[in-house]
C-alpha positions as CSV (number, residue, x, y, z in Angstrom):
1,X,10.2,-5.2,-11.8
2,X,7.9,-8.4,-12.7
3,X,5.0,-6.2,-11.7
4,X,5.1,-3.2,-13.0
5,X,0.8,-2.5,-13.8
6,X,0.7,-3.2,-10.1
7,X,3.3,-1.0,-9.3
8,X,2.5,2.1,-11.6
9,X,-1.2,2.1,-10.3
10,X,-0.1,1.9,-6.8
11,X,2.1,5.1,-7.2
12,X,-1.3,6.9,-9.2
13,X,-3.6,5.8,-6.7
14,X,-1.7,7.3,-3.6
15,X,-0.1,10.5,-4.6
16,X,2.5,12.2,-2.4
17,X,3.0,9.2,0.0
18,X,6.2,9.7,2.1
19,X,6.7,5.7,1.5
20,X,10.1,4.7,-0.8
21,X,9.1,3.4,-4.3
22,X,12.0,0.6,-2.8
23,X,9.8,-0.4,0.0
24,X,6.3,-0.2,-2.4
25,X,8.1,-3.0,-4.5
26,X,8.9,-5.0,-1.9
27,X,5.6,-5.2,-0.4
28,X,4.3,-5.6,-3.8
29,X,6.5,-8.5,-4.2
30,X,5.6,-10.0,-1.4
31,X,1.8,-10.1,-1.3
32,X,2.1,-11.4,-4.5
33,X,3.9,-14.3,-3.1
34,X,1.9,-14.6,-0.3
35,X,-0.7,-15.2,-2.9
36,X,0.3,-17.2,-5.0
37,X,1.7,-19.7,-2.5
38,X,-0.6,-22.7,-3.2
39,X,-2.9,-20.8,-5.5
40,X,-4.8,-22.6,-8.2
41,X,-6.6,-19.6,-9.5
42,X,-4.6,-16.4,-10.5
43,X,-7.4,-14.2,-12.4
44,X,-7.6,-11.8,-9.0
45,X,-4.1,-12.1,-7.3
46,X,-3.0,-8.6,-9.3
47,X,-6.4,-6.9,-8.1
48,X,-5.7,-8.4,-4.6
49,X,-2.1,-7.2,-4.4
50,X,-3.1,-3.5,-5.2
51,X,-6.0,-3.3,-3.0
52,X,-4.1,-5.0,0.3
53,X,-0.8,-3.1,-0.7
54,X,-2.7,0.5,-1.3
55,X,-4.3,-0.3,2.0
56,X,-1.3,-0.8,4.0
57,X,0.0,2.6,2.5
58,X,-2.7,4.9,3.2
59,X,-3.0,3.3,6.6
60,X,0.8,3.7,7.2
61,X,0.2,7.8,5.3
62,X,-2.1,8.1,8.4
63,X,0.1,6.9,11.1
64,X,3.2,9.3,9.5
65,X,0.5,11.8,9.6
66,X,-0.5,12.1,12.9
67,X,2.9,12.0,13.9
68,X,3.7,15.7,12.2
69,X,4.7,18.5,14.5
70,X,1.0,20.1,15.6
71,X,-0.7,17.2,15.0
72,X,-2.4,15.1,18.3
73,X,-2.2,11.4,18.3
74,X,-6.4,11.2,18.9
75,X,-7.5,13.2,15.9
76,X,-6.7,10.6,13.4
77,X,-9.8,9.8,11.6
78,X,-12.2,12.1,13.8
79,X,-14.1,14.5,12.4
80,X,-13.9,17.6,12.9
């Protein structure tokens, strides 16, 4: 994979993720196309690409979550 740092910190940062390590290199690979498309400065785009890609998987985490048997569909992100 052309990405690997990305990658390897992504699979650290969000432990025990139900989400393929197939589909966390595709969406790797895509951000990072996404922005690079007409980029003229690529210090950030690897610090981009893990944030926006760790986002979508905790976000996605929480919507798998609150689909588990026992689980209601309000009690994502209350507190309890």
């Amino acid at each position: 994979m052309q990405h690997e740092r990305v990658f390897a910190s992504l699979i650290a940062s969000v432990p025990g993720t139900s989400i393929k390590e197939a589909e966390i290199v595709r969406m790797v690979d895509d951000e990072f196309e996404r922005l690079s498309a007409g980029a003229h400065i690529f210090d950030y785009i690897e610090l981009l690409v893990t944030k926006r890609v760790r986002d979508t998987m905790r976000h996605n985490s929480r919507r798998s979550d609150s689909r588990l048997p026992g689980s209601r569909q309000g009690d994502v992100g209350r507190k309890k």
